[in-house]
C-alpha positions, 0 to 999 in steps of 0.5 A, spaced: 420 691 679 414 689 675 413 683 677 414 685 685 409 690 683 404 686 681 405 681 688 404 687 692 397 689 689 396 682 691 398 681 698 400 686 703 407 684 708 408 689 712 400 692 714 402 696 718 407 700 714 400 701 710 397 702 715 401 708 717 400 711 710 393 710 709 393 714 716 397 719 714 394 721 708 387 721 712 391 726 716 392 730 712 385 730 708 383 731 716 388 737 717 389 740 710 384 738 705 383 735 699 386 738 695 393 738 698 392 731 699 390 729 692 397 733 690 400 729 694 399 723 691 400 725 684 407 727 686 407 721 689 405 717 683 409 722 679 416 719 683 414 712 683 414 713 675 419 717 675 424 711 679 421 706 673 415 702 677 410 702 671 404 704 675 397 703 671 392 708 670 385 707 671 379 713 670 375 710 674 373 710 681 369 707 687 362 704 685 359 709 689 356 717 689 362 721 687 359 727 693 359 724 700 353 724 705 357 728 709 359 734 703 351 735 701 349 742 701 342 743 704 336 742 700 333 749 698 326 747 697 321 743 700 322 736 699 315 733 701 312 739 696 316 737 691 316 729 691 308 730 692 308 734 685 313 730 681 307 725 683 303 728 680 307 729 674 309 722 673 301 720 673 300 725 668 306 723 663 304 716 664 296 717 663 297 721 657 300 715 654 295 710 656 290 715 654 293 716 647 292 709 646 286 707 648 283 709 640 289 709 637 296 706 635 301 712 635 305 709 641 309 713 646 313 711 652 312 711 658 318 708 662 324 713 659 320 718 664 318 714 670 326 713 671 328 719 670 323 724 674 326 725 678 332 728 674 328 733 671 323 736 677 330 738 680 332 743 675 325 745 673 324 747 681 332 750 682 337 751 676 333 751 669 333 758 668 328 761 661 329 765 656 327 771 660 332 771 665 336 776 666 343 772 664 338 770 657 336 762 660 340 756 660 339 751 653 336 744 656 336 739 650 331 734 654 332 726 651 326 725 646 323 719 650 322 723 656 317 728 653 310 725 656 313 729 663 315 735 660 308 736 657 306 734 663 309 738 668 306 744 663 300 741 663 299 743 671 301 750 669 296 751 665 300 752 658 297 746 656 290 743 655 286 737 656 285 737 649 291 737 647 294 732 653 289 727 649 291 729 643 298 727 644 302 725 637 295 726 633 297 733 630 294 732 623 287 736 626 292 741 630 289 739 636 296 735 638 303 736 641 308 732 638 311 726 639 318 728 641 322 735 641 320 738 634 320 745 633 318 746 627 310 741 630 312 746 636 315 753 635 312 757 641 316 751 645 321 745 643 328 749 642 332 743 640 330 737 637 333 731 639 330 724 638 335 722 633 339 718 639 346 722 639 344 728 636 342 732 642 348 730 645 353 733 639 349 738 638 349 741 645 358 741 646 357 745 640 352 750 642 356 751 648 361 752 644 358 757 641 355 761 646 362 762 648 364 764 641 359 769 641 360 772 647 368 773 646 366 776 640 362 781 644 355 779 640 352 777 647 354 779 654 359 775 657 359 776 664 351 773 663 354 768 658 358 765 664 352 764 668 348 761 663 348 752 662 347 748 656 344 741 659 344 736 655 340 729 657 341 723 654 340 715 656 346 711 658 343 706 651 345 713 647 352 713 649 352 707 643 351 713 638 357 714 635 355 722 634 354 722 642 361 721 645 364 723 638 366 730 640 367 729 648 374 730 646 373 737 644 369 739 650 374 737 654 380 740 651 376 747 650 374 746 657 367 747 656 364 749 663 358 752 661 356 744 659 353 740 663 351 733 660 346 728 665 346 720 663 340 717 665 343 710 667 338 705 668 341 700 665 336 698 659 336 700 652 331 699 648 330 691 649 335 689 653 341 691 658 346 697 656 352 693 659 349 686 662 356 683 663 359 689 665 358 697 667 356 702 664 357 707 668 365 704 670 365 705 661 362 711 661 367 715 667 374 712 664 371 715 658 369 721 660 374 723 665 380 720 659 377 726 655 378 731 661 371 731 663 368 733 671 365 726 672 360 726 677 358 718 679 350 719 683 349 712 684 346 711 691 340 714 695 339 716 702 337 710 704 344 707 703 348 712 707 346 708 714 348 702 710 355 705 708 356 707 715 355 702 719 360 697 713 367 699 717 371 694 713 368 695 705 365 690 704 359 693 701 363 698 696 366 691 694 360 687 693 358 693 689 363 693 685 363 685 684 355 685 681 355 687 673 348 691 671 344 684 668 344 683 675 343 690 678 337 689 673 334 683 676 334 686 683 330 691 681 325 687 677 325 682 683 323 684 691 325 685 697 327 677 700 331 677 693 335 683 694 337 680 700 339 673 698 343 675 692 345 682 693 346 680 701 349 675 700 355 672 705 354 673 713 357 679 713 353 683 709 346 680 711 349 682 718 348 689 715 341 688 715 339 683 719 335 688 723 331 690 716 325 688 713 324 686 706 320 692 706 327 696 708 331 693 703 326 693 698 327 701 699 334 702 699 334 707 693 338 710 687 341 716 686 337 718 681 331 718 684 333 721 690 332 729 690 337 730 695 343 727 691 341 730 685 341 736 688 348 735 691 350 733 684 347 739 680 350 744 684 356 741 684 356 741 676 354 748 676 359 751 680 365 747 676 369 751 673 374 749 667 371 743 666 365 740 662 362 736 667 357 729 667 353 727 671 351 718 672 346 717 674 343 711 677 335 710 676 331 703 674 327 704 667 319 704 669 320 707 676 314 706 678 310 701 672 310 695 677 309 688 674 307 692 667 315 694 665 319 697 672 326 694 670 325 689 665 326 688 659 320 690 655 319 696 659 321 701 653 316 699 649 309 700 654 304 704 652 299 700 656 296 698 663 291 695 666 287 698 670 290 693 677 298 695 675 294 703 674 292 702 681 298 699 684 302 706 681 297 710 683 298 707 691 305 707 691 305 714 689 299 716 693 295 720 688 288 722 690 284 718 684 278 714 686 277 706 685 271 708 680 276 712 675 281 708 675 280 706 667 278 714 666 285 716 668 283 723 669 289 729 669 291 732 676 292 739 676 292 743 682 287 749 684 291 756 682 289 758 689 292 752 691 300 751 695 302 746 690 299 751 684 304 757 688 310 752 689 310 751 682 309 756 679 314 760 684 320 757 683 320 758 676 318 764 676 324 765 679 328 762 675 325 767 669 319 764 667 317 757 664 321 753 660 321 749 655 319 756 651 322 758 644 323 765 641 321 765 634 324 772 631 330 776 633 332 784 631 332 783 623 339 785 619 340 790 615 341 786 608 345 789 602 342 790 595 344 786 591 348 791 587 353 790 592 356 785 588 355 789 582 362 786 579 359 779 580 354 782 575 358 783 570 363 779 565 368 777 568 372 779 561 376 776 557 381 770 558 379 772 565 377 766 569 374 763 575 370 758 579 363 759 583 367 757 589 372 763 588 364 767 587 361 766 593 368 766 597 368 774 594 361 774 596 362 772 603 368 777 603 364 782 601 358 781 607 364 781 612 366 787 610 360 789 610 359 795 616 353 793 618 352 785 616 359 784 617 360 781 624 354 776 624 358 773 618 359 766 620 365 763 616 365 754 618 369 750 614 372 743 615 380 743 615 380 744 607 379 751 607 385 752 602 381 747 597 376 753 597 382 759 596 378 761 603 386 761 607 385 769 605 381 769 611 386 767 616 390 773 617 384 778 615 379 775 619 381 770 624 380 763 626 376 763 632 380 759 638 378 761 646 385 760 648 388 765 642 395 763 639 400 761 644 405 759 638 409 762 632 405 759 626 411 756 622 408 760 616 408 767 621 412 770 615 407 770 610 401 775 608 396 769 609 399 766 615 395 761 620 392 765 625 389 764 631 385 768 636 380 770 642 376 774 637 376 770 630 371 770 626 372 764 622 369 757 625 375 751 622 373 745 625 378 740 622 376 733 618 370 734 622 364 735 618 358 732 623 361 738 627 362 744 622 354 742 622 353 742 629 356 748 629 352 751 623 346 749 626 348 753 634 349 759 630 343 759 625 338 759 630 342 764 634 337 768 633 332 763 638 336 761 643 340 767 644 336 774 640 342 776 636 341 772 628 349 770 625 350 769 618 353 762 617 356 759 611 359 752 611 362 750 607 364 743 605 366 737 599 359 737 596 360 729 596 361 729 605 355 735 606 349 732 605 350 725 605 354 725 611 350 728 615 343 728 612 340 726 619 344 733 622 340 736 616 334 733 617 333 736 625 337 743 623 331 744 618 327 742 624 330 747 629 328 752 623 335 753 623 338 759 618 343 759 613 347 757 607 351 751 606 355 751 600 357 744 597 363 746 594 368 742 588 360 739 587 358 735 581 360 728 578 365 731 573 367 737 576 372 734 581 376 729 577 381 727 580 379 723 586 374 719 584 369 714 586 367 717 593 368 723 593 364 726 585 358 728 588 351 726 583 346 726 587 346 732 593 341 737 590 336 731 591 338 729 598 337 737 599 330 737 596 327 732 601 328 737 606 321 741 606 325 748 608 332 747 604 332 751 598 337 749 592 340 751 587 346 748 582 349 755 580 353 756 573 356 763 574 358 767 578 352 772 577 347 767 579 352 765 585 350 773 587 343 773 585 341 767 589 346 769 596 342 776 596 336 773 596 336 768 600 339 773 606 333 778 605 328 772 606 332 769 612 335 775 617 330 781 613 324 777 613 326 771 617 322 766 614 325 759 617 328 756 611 336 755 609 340 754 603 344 749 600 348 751 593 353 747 589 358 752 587 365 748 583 372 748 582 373 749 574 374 756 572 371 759 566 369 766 563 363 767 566 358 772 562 354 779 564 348 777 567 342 777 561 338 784 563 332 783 568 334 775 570 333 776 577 326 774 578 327 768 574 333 766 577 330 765 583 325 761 580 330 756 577 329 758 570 331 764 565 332 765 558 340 765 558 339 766 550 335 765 544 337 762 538 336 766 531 330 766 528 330 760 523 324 757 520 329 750 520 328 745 526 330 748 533 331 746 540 329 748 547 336 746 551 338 746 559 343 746 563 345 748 570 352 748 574 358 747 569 354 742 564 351 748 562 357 750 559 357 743 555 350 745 553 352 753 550 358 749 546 352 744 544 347 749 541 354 751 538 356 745 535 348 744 532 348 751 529 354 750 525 354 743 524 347 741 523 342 747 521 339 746 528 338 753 532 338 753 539 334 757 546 339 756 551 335 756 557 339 757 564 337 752 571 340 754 576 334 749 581 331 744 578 328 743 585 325 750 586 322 748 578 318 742 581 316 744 587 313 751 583 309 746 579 307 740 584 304 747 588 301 749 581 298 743 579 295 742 587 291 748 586 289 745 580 287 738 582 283 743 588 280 748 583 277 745 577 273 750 575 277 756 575 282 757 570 288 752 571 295 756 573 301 755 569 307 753 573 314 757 572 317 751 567 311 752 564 310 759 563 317 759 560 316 754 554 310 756 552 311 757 545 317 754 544 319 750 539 321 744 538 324 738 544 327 740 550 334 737 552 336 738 560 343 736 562 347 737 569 352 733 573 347 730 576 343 723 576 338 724 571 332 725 576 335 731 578 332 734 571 327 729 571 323 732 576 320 737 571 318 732 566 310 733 567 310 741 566 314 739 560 309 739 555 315 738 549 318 732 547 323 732 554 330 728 554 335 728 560 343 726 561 345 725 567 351 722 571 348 715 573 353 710 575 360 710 580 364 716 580 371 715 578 378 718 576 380 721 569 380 728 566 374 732 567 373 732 559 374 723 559 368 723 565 364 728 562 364 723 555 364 717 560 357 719 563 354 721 556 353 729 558 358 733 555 357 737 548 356 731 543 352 727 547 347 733 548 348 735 540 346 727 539 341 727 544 338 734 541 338 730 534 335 724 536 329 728 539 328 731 532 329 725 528 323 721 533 319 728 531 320 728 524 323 735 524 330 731 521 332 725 517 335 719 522 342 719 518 343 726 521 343 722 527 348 716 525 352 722 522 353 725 528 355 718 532 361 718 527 362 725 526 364 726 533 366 718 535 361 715 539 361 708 540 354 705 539 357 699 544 359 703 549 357 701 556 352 704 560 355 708 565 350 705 571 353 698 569 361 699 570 
């Protein structure tokens, strides 16, 4: 049978049978519609399947516009009004980069734009609505490369000044406007940041996912939430990011139709073809329509829809399907005569033409410069229903550039014209700009008394106002005190032990039940909740899923059993960390995009949070997002089984290159508390753009009352935990944060009891916030030298005190090397360098040299080279507590 299959797809023996087959099916489109013609079909091929003719499935369609000619709706607007603004837009977009870098050398791009015009002007002028409308405002998360026409298009409204149009990407003065998206250069502005190519695509199924998280939850209005539209634009080159078509699978499986993605194919990445041999817009329809998406392919402008009706056999639609990109490329770098040579290229194809110029041919448009098309196409989008939907659509980089880049290979990297190419866009675009200031290249505005100015303006105001346009505050929370978590205060009692995990999962309890609080608390977890003790929240909370639970969980009859539903709190992921931030980042800056401020905690293995995501990191700080993210099982020796991938050393510093980030590495459980309840006042109280990173640990021990009158300190980084007895014998200064603190309490024991050493135990609950506070303090030094020097934190702290300081954590050495200048003692470090690795917390502790006795011994060591002690103390402690000299170093094995 499936040999027979296989001649049948080759030859036809019976072309009257087909016949009649294609006329019936035709009939029935004619008489009972398409969709009863589609079920046909699929009843069909489900009989064949089910009579064993394999039968292969293709996701891809025809090479042409999804939406025929004949089912456009009408243009709503006025099309010559429109195409004579974008005009303007584009000379601004393009003059602005020239501009930019005739003195300087900060770049730009001009040619991503150019190709897409088009694309933006359409939802700007009908389907873009802002913030102040009154469903709340679609999320348009514009590709990075594309800014130039945004600024533009805001410049002819007025919202932008020359000043700053000729102080693009020159920001340092406070003149500039960013280079890209940059809400935190641009926070009046930019909503998403989204030039870290695939970002912006994840990021957006993410919000729309979100917004309709909030809206079942009833935290915003859902009837407007079903009108409202997340639009994410991207380049066909971006779909290589992994993070661009990483989640397609869950928008398409939650059906996700307040989405709406746009891929500006033209073709081109940043040096070359996307797909010369092949198709990316064939690649990118299978893998979307496999992925249960609405594919809209908008390939070909009005200029082609003569052509495809006088072609009566197809053999235009087959020639389309024959070319690959490289050549389509080509074309559009060549002229009129070429395309007609190469593209037209039997005598049946030049016949479709003949009684064309080359002009005419050279005109045959794509899709997405074709205003009408791309009306069709976002119309269809926005009225899919249970579907995401993407769009395809055709363009040709540097639409427009000429001979300075328009299809061609260098065209991303141009920032220059001369003044014959500015020439030659100024005449194929009809701009009122005299010969003599063509060099000048002068900014284009319309008078505000003028049709165009109202036309433009019009339209967005019916659509809500301007866009893009950001909100910076929200209605403030009402925060707990701090006293809320009295019992996180105290000790936990004797024999009675816990982890920091098991405190902030306390914590997080506690907000939930919280009357006022409660229901803006976001729990975001990857599929390992039970490694945090969190499967409580299941049954009491739910995990959010649109669909509820359509089955019997196979643990239905147990107290915390698996529980699904419309109206869960609980965001769980799956083994997918790049998604949980995602989704972190769409509800820490709820606050901006839909006016209610959520709480979220994610929490995740500290080792697959920061260093798996760090680029998600980075454009949440950018986005000022807020919340909490908790670095669980964190440190090298407190996760001690799993080894060498998954020990965390080094998360807090990845966390302190971040400018917003605030760290802290915890030891107990009160800190845990003090911390959270402070970083909830500064980020939904008083809204201060900054978010939290804690590292919180599995390893259960007793934890004690919180020193009276520490939290002040706490926050800071560094409080007295205890001091030593009074002692006229040596002394030192002993730090500590995490679970090595406990290592050095059980030090400064070990230095009383078998060395006469007395001990100030110091708690460091942030390193990070330590040197930050001290770098701050020595600027103002640097900047003020007449006046009296300030102290940092550290410094105020050890002032007076007596004798070397030891830090250990479980950490590289540098976490606690960052506080060395404010250290005015001798100043030791342990840290965990070198490869993590499997063995008992106690092994690995020894291993990486920060466990009790190699704090005793480095204390040791500090007061011998200060004299305080004689050296043999030193080697006495290498025997007493079997320390081998020849031991490796850890960075080493």
């Amino acid at each position: 049978m499936t040999g027979t299959s296989n001649v049948l797809l080759k030859t036809d023996p019976d072309s009257q049978e087909t016949q009649e087959w294609l006329d019936a099916i035709a009939a029935v489109i004619e008489h009972e519609g398409a969709e009863r013609a589609h079920y046909l079909i699929e009843r069909l091929i489900d009989s064949a399947r089910e009579e064993g003719i394999n039968l292969p499935y293709s996701a891809t369609t025809q090479y042409i516009n999804t939406i025929p000619a004949t089912q456009q709706p009408k243009y709503p607007g006025d099309a010559d009004m429109e195409i004579k603004l974008h005009s303007y837009i584009r000379w601004n977009a393009m003059a602005m980069v020239v501009r930019a870098n005739k003195h300087t050398n900060v770049g730009g791009h001009i040619a991503s734009f150019a190709s897409s015009a088009a694309l933006y002007d359409v939802g700007f002028s009908h389907f873009w609505k802002s913030l102040d409308h009154e469903t709340g405002g679609d999320l348009i998360y514009f590709q990075g490369h594309s800014v130039p026409g945004v600024y533009s298009r805001a410049y002819m409204l007025g919202r932008l000044t020359d000043d700053q149009m000729d102080n693009f990407r020159q920001e340092v003065d406070g003149k500039g406007i960013s280079s890209y998206p940059h809400p935190w250069l641009m926070p009046d502005f930019w909503q998403f940041p989204t030039v870290s190519m695939g970002l912006g695509p994840l990021c957006a199924i993410y919000s729309a996912r979100f917004m309709k998280y909030l809206a079942s939850r009833d935290l915003i209005d859902a009837k407007k939430a079903e009108q409202r539209k997340v639009w994410a634009f991207l380049g066909d080159g971006e779909t290589d990011e992994v993070e661009s078509l990483g989640a397609i699978g869950m928008a398409g499986r939650e059906k996700l139709d307040n989405l709406i993605f746009v891929i500006n194919c033209n073709l081109q990445r940043l040096d070359g073809p996307v797909r010369g041999n092949g198709k990316i817009i064939q690649e990118l329809e299978a893998e979307f329509r496999g992925a249960g998406w609405n594919v809209i392919k908008l390939i070909w402008g009005t200029h082609w829809d003569a052509l495809f009706e006088r072609d009566k056999k197809g053999i235009l639609k087959k020639r389309m399907m024959e070319l690959c990109d490289g050549e389509y490329q080509t074309f559009k770098a060549k002229d009129g005569a070429y395309v007609r040579e190469h593209f037209f290229n039997t005598p049946e194809l030049k016949a479709l033409v003949a009684d064309w110029t080359d002009d005419e041919v050279w005109n045959l448009n794509r899709g997405g410069h074709d205003i009408f098309k791309i009306f069709a196409a976002y119309n269809a989008a926005v009225t899919h229903k249970g579907q995401p939907t993407l769009i395809l659509a055709k363009t040709i980089k540097g639409f427009g550039m000429g001979q300075s880049g328009e299809a061609m290979n260098i065209s991303h990297q141009q920032k220059k014209m001369d003044v014959d190419a500015i020439r030659r866009f100024r005449d194929r675009f009809g701009l009122p700009v005299p010969d003599d200031q063509l060099a000048e290249l002068p900014y284009l505005k319309f008078p505000e008394d003028s049709a165009e100015y109202k036309y433009m303006r019009e339209r967005r105001m019916a659509l809500g106002g301007f866009l893009p346009t950001r909100r910076r505050k929200a209605d403030a929370l009402t925060v707990p005190a701090l006293d809320a978590f009295g019992a996180l205060l105290k000790a936990s009692g004797e024999g009675r032990e816990l982890s920091t995990t098991m405190a902030i999962v306390r914590i997080m309890n506690t907000l939930l039940k919280d009357k006022q609080i409660g229901k803006h608390i976001v729990p975001i977890v990857p599929d390992e909740s039970r490694t945090f003790g969190m499967e409580g929240m299941f049954r009491q909370y739910g995990i959010w899923n649109q669909e509820g639970q359509k089955y019997v969980p196979e643990d239905h009859d147990q107290l915390m059993f698996y529980k699904e539903s419309q109206t869960g709190q609980v965001l769980q992921e799956g083994i997918n960390e790049a998604g949980a931030m995602a989704d972190w980042i769409a509800a820490g800056t709820a606050y901006s995009v839909h006016g209610v401020q959520m709480v979220p905690f994610y929490i995740f293995y500290s080792m697959f949070g920061l260093q798996r995501t760090m680029d998600l990191c980075w454009a949440a700080a950018d986005q000022r997002t807020r919340g909490f993210l908790i670095g669980g099982t964190a440190g090298r020796t407190t996760l001690n089984g799993e080894g060498l991938q998954h020990e965390d050393g080094h998360s807090l510093l990845l966390a302190n290159m971040i400018p917003n980030c605030i760290s802290y590495d915890p030891t107990f459980q009160y800190e845990v508390a003090v911390v959270v309840q402070d970083g909830m006042r500064r980020m939904f109280a008083e809204q201060e753009d900054v978010y939290y990173y804690i590292t919180v640990m599995n390893e259960n021990y007793e934890h004690p009352e919180m020193p009276a009158g520490a939290e002040a300190d706490i926050i800071k980084g560094m409080y007295a935990f205890r001091k030593g007895a009074d002692s006229k014998g040596p002394r030192v200064q002993l730090l500590g944060s995490g679970t090595i603190f406990n290592e050095v309490i059980a030090a400064a024991e070990l230095l009383k009891n078998d060395w006469g050493v007395e001990a100030d135990l110091w708690g460091c609950p942030s390193f990070n916030e330590l040197a930050r506070d001290g770098q701050d303090a020595a600027r103002w030094n640097l900047l003020h030298p007449l006046e009296a020097p300030k102290k940092s934190h550290v410094e105020q702290k050890l002032d007076g005190a007596v004798g070397p300081v030891v830090a250990a954590t479980d950490y590289i050495k540098l976490f606690a090397e960052q506080i060395r200048p404010f250290v005015k003692n001798t100043y030791v470090t342990l840290g965990t360098d070198g490869f993590g690795r499997s063995d008992t917390r106690e092994k690995l502790r020894h291993f990486f040299e920060v466990d009790r006795h190699w704090v005793t011994l480095a204390a040791l060591k500090a007061l011998a080279d200060e004299g305080s002690i004689e050296r043999d103390k030193v080697a006495a402690a290498l025997v007493k507590y079997k320390l081998d000299p020849s031991k490796p170093n850890p960075m080493s094995v």
